[in-house]
Structure formats: C-alpha cells, structure tokens
C-alpha positions in Angstrom: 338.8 34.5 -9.6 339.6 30.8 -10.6 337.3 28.4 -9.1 338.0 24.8 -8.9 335.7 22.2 -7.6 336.0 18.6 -6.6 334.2 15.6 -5.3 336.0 13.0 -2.8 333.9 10.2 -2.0 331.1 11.1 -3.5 329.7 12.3 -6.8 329.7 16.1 -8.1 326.3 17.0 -9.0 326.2 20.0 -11.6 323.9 21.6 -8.8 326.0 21.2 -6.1 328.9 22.8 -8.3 326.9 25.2 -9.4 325.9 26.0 -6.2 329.5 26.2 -4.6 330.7 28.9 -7.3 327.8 31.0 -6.4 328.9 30.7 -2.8 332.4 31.0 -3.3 332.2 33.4 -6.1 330.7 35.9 -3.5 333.5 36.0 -1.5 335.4 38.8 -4.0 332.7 41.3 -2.7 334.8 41.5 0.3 338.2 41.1 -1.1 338.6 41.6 -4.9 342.2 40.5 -5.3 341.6 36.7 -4.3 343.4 35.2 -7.4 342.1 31.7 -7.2 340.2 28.7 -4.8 340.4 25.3 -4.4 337.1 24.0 -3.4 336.7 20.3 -1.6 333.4 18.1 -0.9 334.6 15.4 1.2 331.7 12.8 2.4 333.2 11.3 5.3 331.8 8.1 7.5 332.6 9.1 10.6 330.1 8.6 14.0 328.8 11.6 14.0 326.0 12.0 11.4 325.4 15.9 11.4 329.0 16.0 10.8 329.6 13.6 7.5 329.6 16.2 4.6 332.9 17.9 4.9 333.4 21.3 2.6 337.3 22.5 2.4 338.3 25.6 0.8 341.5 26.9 0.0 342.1 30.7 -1.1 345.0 32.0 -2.5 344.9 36.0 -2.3 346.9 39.1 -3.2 350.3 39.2 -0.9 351.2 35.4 -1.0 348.6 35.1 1.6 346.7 31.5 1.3 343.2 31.6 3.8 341.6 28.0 4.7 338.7 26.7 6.0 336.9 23.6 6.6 333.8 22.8 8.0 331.0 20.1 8.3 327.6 19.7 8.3 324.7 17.4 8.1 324.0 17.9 4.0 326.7 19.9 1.6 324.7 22.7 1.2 325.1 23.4 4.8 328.2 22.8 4.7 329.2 25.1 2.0 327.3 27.5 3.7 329.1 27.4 6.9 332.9 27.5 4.6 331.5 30.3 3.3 330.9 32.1 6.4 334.2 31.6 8.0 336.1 32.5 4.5 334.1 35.9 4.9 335.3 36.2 8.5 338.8 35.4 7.7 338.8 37.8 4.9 337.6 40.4 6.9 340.1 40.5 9.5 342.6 39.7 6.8 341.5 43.1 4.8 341.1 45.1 8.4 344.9 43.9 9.0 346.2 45.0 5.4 344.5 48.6 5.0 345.8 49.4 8.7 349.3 48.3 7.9 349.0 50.6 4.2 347.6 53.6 6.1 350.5 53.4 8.7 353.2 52.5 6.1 351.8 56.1 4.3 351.9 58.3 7.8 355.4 56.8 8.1 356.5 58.3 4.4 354.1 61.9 5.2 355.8 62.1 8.7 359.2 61.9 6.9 358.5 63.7 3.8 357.8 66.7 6.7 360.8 66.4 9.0 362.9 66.7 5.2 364.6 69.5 5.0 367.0 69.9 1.4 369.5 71.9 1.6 370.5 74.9 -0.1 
C-alpha cells in the first residue's frame, strides 16, 4: 500500500509520520487489497480545544471503492488513533459486504450449473 502523508497548518514531525504509517499501515491486516491512502494532519483553531488536531484519511481500495474518515482530538496521536479505528470499522463492514455478495454471486452460477441440462 502507498502511503502519503501531509501537514496543514502545522509542521510534520518525522515521529508523527512515522507514527501515522504504522497506524495506517495496519489497516491491510483487515483488507489486503487497499492500493493506496492519503493521510491529512490538519491543526485547526476552532473553540473547542479537545477538538483542534484534525486527522483525515482517504483510502482507495480494490473495486473502485474509496473509504474516508476524519476525526479530532485533543493531540494528533489521538487523533490518528481514533482515524484508525473507524477506517477498521469501515473496512470491516466493507469486506463483510464483498465476501457475502462473492459467495452469493457463486450459489447463483452452482444453482445454474445444476438446473443445466445439455442435450444429446
């Protein structure tokens, strides 16, 4: 998987990269065919303190399927933490959904490979 991180507002630390790749680069455990990801860190000024550092990920997988997910938190490594987790949700549901639609697709070609007769 291709990895791309970037900074807005703020400066990239090579921990804090570093850090995000590991994060990120976990993901493929429960999806292997995610092709590439565009990573975010956003610090925003906004009223809420907790809610400053924003982390936004983009994930282009297998199927023309693109999965995103943004969330915020009080430091970036929370942040990142909590992207992570809802990219793991999403990917879940999104692997659930393609295995069931594979399995049904092959009952449909077994139930019709049965009901062939050729004729002699």
């Amino acid at each position: 998987m291709q990895i791309k991180i970037q900074g807005h507002g703020m400066e990239l630390t090579p921990a804090l990269k570093a850090y995000a790749e590991k994060k990120i680069g976990k993901l493929e455990e429960f999806f292997a065919n995610i092709i590439k990801a565009e990573v975010t860190l956003d610090d925003r000024h906004t009223r809420n303190i907790k809610k400053q550092q924003v982390a936004e990920v983009s994930m282009w997988v297998a199927g023309k399927k693109v999965i995103r997910a943004t969330e915020a938190g009080e430091d970036m490594y929370a942040a990142i933490d909590l992207v992570t987790e809802e990219l793991k949700q999403q990917l879940k549901k999104f692997k659930d959904k393609h295995v069931k639609n594979k399995r049904r697709e092959a009952e449909e070609i077994k139930r019709e490979l049965r009901t062939f007769r050729p004729s002699l």
